[in-house]
C-alpha positions in Angstrom: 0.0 0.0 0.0 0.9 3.8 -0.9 2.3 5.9 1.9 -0.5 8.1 1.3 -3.3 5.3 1.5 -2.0 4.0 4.7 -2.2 7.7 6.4 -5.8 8.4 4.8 -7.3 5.3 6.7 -10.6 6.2 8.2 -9.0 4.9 11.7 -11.8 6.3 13.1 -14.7 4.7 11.5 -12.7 1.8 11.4 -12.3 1.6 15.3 -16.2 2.2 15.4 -17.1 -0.5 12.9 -14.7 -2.9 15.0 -16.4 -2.6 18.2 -20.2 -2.2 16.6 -19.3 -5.6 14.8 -18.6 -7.4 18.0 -21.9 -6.0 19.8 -23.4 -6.6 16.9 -25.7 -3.6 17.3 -24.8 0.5 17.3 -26.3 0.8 20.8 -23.3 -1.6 22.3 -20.9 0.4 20.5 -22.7 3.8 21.2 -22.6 2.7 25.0 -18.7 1.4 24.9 -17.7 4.8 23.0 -19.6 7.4 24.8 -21.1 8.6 21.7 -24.7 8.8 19.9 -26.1 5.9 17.8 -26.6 8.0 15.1 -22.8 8.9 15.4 -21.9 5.3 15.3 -24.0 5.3 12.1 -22.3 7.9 10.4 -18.9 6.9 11.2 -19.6 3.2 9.7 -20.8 4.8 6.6 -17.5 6.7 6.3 -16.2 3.5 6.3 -18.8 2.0 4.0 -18.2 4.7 1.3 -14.2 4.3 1.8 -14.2 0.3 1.4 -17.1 1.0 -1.3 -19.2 -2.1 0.4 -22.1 -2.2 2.4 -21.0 -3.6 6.4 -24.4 -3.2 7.8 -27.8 -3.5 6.9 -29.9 -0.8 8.4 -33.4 -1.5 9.2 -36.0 1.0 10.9 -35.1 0.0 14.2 -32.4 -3.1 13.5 -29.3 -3.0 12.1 -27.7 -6.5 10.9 -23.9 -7.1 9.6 -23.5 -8.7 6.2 -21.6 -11.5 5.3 -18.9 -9.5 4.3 -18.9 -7.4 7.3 -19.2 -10.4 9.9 -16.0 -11.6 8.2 -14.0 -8.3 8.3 -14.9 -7.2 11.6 -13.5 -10.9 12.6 -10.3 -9.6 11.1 -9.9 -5.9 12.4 -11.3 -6.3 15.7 -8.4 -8.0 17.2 -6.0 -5.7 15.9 -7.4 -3.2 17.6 -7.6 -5.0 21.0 -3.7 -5.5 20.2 -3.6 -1.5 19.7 -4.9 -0.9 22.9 -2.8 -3.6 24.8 0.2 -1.8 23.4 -1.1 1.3 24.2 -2.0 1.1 27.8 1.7 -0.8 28.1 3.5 2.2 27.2 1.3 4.4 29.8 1.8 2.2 32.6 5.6 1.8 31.7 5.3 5.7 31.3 3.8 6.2 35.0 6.0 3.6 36.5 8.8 5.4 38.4 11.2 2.1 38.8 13.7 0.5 36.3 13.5 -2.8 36.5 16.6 -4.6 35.4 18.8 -7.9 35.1 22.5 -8.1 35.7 25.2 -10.5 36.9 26.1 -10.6 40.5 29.7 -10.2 39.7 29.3 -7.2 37.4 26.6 -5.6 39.7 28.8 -6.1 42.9 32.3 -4.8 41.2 31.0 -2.3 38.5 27.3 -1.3 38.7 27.0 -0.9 42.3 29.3 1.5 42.4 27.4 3.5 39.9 23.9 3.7 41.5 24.8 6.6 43.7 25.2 8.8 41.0 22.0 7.6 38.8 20.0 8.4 42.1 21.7 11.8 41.9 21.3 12.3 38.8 17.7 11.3 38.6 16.3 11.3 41.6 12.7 10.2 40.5 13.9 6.9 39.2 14.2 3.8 41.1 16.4 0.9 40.4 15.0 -3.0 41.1 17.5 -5.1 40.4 17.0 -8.8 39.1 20.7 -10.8 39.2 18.9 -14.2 38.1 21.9 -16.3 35.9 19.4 -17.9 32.9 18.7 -17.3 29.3 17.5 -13.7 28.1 14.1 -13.4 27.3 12.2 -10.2 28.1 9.0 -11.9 27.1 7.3 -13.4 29.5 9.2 -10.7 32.6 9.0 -7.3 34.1 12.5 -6.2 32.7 13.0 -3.0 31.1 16.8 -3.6 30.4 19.8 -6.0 30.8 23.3 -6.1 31.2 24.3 -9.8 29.4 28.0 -11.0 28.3 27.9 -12.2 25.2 28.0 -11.3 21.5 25.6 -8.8 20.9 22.2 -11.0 19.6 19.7 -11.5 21.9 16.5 -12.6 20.9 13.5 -9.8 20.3 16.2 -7.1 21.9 18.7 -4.4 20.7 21.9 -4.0 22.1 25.1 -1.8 22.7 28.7 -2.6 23.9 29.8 -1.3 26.8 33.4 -3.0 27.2 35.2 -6.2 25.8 35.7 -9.2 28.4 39.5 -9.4 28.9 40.5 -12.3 31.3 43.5 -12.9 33.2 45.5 -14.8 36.5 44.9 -13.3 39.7 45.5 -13.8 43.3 46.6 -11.6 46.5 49.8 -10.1 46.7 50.9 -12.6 49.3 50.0 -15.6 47.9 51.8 -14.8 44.5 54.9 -13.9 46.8 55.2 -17.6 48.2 55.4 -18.5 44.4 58.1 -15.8 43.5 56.0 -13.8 41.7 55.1 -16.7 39.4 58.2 -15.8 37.8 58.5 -19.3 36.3 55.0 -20.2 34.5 55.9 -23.9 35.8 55.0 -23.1 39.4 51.6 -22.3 37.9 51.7 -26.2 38.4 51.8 -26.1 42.0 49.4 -23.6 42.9 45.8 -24.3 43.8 43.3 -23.2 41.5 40.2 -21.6 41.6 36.9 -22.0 40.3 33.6 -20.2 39.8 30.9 -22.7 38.8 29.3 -20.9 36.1 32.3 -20.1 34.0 34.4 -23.8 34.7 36.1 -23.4 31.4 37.7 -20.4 32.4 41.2 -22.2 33.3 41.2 -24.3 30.1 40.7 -21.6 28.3 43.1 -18.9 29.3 45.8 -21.7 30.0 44.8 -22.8 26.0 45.2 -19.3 24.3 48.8 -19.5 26.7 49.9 -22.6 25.1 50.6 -23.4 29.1 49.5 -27.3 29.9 48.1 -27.0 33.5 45.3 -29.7 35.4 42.1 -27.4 35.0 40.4 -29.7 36.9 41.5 -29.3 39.9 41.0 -26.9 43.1 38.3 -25.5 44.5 35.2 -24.6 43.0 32.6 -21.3 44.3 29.3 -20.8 43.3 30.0 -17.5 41.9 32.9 -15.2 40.7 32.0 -13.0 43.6 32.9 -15.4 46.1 35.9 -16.5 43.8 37.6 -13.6 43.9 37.3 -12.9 47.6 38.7 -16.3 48.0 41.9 -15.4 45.5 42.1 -12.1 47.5 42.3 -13.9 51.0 45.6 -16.1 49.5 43.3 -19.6 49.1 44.9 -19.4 45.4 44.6 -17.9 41.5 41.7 -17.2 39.8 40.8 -16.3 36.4 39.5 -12.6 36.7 37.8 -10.8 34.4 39.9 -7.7 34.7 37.6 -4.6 33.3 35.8 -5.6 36.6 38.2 -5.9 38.9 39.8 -2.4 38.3 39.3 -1.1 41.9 41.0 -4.2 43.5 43.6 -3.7 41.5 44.2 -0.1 42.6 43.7 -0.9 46.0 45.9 -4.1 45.6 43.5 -6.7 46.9 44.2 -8.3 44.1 47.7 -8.8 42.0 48.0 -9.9 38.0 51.1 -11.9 38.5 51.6 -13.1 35.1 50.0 -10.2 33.0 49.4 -12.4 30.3 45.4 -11.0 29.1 43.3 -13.0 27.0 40.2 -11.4 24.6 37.5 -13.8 25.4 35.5 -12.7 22.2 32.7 -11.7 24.2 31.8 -8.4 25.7 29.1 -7.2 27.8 26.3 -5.4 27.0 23.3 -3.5 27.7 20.1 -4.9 26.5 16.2 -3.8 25.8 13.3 -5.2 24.3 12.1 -4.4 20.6 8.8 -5.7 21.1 7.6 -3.3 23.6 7.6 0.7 23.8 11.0 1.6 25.7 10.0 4.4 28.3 11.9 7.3 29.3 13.1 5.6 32.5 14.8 2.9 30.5 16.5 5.6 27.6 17.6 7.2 30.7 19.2 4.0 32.2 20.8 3.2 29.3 22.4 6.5 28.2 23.7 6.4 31.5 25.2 3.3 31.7 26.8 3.7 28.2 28.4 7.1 29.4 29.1 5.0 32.4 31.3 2.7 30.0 32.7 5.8 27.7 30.4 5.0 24.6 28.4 7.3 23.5 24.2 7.6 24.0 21.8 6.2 22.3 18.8 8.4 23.3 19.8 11.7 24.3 22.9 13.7 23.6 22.3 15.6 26.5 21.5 14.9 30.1 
């Protein structure tokens, strides 16, 4: 169809027509609209004289739908039940005041966190409600407005943006890489104890792979997250593989030690995440510009504040 068919649609007389053709009378639709009968009538013959085909047969006091327009309401009227759905989505998502969003407990505790303060300061009439559930994306189904994800940038029914690259490498306290000198030799790697989270067991085998270092990844001690694996490196129980753009402040404040520097590109990155299939709200464009000038990349809503 012709961009200028499409914007001449009678949408009104068509909205009429849809709800007269489920009460099956004009006084229903009358009553649902808050209008007259007769302007019920006159809106259906808009439609009548735009479609060129008679929808109702009019009687002195009955009205009846045709064949034809038994079978077309049955097509329009649930579209417009969609359009409503959709609509009254975006003005509850417009009135609600809280963001709701998924992250990683790792990247919330060492990076987001952090941040929070200043959103709040920033934009005080926002809340945050944070969901740090470790399954499959799908905004479908959930009350999330955005996500923070690692992977590579698809995510079904969502856009994304990158905020930073995953860069992994071996970390431990100070102390501990002292009783190994430093890890001077990569053979003492041999001896140490290793660490594991449980939701990234590959980690060893990977980094020690892209090394061309041969080392047992199977053994050590295992944590049910990379928050807990890390404060277990940093109390000298043994080396971890750290993903180091979220470890920056324990690095500064020398909790933590890279005693090898030997960084390995994962490939994947992390990333903030919204649904496509939904309105996005002003809340959300706001959480989002902020955490990509959180991460140094520019906005994708507003160049402003």
């Amino acid at each position: 169809m012709a961009e200028e068919e499409f914007t001449s649609l009678p949408l009104n007389p068509l909205r009429a027509f849809a709800i007269a053709s489920r009460h099956k009378t004009f006084t229903g639709a009358a009553q649902q609209m808050g209008v007259s009968q007769v302007a019920i009538s006159r809106q259906i013959s808009i439609l009548e004289n735009y479609l060129g085909a008679k929808l109702f047969e009019r009687g002195a006091r009955w009205v009846k739908l045709t064949e034809l327009g038994r079978a077309f309401g049955q097509e329009i009227a649930p579209l417009f039940d969609e359009l409503e759905k959709a609509t009254q989505r975006v003005r509850s998502n417009e009135r609600e005041r809280t963001v709701h969003v998924r992250v990683y407990p790792t990247l919330l505790h060492y990076w987001l966190i952090p941040l929070l303060a200043q959103f709040k300061a920033e934009y005080p009439e926002y809340d945050i409600a944070l969901d740090t559930a470790v399954e499959p994306l799908d905004f479908r189904g959930t009350h999330l407005d955005a996500a923070i994800q690692l992977g590579s940038g698809e995510w079904r029914d969502a856009r994304s943006r990158k905020l930073f690259d995953e860069t992994v490498d071996v970390v431990c306290s100070a102390g501990y890489a002292a009783q190994f000198d430093g890890f001077r030799d990569v053979k003492s790697l041999e001896s140490a104890v290793l660490l594991h989270a449980k939701y990234r067991r590959r980690a060893w085998e990977e980094w020690a792979g892209a090394q061309e270092i041969t080392l047992n990844c199977l053994s050590g001690l295992e944590f049910n997250s990379s928050v807990l694996l890390y404060r277990a490196a940093a109390h000298g129980l043994g080396l971890a593989i750290g993903q180091i753009p979220l470890l920056a402040s324990e690095f500064e404040q020398g909790t933590l030690v890279r005693p090898l520097n030997r960084p390995v590109a994962t490939g994947s990155a992390f990333h903030i995440v919204w649904p496509t299939w939904q309105s996005v709200g002003t809340k959300t464009k706001r959480f989002i510009d902020f955490v990509l000038k959180a991460a140094e990349q520019k906005p994708e809503f507003f160049s402003g504040r």
